[in-house]
N, C-alpha and C positions, 0 to 999 in steps of 0.2 A: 179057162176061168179068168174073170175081168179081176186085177188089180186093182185094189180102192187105196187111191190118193189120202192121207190124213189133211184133214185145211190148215192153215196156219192157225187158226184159233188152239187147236188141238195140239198142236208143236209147243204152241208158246205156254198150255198151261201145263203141257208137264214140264219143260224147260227149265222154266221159271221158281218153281220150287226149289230144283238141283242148286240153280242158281246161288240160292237165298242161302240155303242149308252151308252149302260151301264156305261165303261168306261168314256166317257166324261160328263156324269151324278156325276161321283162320283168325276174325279176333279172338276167338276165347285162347288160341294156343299163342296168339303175340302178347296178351295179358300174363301168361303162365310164365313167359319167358323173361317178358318186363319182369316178375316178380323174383325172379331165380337170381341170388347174387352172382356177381361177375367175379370168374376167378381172377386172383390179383395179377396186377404186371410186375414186372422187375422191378421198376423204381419204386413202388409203392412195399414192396419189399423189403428193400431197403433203407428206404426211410424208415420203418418201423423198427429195425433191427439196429438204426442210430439211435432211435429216441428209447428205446430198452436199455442199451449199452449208457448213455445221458443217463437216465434215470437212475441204474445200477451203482455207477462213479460218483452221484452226488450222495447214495444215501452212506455211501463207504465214506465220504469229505466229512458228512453228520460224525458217523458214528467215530470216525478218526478225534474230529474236533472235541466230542464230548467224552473220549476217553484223553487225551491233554490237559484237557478242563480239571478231570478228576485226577488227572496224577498234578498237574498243578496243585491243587487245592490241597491233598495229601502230603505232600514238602513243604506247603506252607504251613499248616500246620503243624508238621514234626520240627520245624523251623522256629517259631510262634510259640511251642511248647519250652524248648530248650532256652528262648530268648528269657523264657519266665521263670525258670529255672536258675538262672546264671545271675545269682545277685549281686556280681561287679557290673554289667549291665545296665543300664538305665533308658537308652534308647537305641535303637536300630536302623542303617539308611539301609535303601534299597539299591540295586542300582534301577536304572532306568526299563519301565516295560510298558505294554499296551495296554489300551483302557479296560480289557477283559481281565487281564492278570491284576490289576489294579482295583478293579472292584473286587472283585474274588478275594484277596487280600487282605483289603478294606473287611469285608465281612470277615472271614478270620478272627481280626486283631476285633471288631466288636465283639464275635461272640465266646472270644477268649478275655475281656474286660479291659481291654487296652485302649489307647487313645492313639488316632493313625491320622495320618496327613496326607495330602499328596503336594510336590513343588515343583514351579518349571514352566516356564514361559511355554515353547515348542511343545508338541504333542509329541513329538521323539525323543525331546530330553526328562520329560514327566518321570517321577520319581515318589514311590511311599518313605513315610518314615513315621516308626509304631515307638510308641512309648507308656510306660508302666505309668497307672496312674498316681501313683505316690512321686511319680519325676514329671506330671503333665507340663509341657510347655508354659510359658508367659506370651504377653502380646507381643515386650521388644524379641523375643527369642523368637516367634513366629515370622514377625516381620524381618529380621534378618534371613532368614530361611527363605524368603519369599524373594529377596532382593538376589540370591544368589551367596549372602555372605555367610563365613562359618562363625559361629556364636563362641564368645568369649566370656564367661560366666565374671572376671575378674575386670575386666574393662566396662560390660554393663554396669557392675556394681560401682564404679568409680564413676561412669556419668550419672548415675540416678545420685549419686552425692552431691557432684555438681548443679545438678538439677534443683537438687532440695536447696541447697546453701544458695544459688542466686534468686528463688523463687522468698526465701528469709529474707535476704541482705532486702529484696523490693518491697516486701510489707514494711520491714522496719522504716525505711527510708521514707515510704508512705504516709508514715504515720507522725514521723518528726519534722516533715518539710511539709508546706502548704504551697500549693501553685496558687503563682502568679494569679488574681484575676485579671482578665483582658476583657474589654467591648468584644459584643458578638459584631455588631458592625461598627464604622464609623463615621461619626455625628456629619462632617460635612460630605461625602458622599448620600446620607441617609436625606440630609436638605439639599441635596446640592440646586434642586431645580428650583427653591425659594430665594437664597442666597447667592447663587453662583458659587465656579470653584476656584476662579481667581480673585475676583473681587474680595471674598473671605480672607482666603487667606492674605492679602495684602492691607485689609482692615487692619487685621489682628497686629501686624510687622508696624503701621504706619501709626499707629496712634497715637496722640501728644496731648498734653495738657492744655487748654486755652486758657493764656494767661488773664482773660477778658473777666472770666472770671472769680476773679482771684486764689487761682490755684498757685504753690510756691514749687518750688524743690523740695522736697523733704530734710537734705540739707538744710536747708535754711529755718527751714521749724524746731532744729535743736538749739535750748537753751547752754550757752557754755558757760555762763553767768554762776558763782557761788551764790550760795544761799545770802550773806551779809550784804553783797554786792545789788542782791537781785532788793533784798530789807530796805539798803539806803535808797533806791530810784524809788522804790514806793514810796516811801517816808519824803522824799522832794518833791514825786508829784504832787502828793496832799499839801506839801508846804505852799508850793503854788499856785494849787489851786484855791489856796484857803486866802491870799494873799490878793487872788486876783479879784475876788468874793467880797475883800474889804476896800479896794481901790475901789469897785463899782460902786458900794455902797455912801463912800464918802467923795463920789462927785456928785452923787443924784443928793442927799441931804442939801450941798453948799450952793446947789441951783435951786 
């Protein structure tokens, strides 16, 4: 019996198929596998297991913090209570604490009816101080406080005396004494570029009478003459001139 050859045509189309089929076999199972999460490694491991343990630590720092906060705020109080209570009392220092305890505090002493401060250059040396309000601070007693100094209720009162008695003694004086008027400017400076400033003032030094015409001494314009004295030279010049009056008269007749 003759063996029959297949031709290539015949090879290639069944082949070719397997071929194909294959191929789409091995993408769809490299897609399946892309899609399958990758079990973790070590280190990823670990880092998860520090950011658990982080996360755990900080909510424990919360809850520490905010259980402080509230036993803080509960002594301040029982504190706040008793300060109000104790009518030899009038004001309260603190010693020094942080901006948290300090406002916590602050609200306290408001919502207990008191009057609170804080003082203190430094943020470390920061300090409340609560006070009733029937004893509320003054301005000099705040500004003392501010300055660092301790308030002396008996030496305030002694400068605000002072204060008032020089603030009197200046009205009074005010009012019995007149100042001086003075030129706002002065006259030869204000001319000086019509007049000059030397020439001015050496006018003024050099100035003399001109005897030309007939200015005197003022000296010399005083009469020192009595009254009788001054009678008879009148009374002679009339005589003279009455004399000289008749001598004209009786040359011109006898020509």
């Amino acid at each position: 019996m003759r063996m029959r050859i297949p031709s290539p045509r015949m090879i290639l189309n069944i082949v070719l198929p397997v071929v194909i089929i294959q191929s789409k076999m091995a993408d769809l199972l490299g897609s399946i596998l892309s899609s399958m999460e990758k079990p973790p490694t070590v280190g990823d491991k670990e880092s998860r297991r520090k950011a658990r343990e982080q996360a755990a630590r900080m909510k424990k720092m919360q809850e520490d913090e905010k259980k402080k906060k509230a036993e803080f705020r509960k002594r301040m109080e029982k504190e706040v209570s008793e300060f109000i209570q104790d009518t030899k009392q009038q004001k309260r220092k603190y010693n020094p604490m942080g901006k948290i305890e300090r406002s916590i505090l602050h609200d306290v002493a408001e919502v207990a009816g008191l009057a609170s401060f804080s003082f203190g250059e430094d943020e470390e040396s920061r300090y409340v101080m609560i006070f009733k309000k029937e004893f509320a601070p003054s301005d000099d007693e705040l500004e003392a406080y501010r300055k660092g100094e301790e308030w002396d209720p008996q030496k305030a009162e002694y400068r605000r005396r002072l204060k008032e008695q020089a603030a009197l003694e200046e009205e009074t004086t005010g009012k019995t004494q007149k100042r001086a008027a003075s030129p706002s400017s002065n006259y030869r400076d204000k001319y000086s570029h019509l007049i000059g400033t030397s020439s001015a003032k050496d006018a003024a030094h050099t100035l003399e009478a001109n005897q030309a015409y007939g200015m005197v001494p003022v000296a010399n314009k005083r009469d020192t003459r009595s009254i009788e004295q001054a009678m008879n030279e009148i009374r002679a010049k009339k005589r003279q001139k009455t004399g000289d009056e008749d001598t004209g008269a009786g040359s011109t007749s006898t020509s």
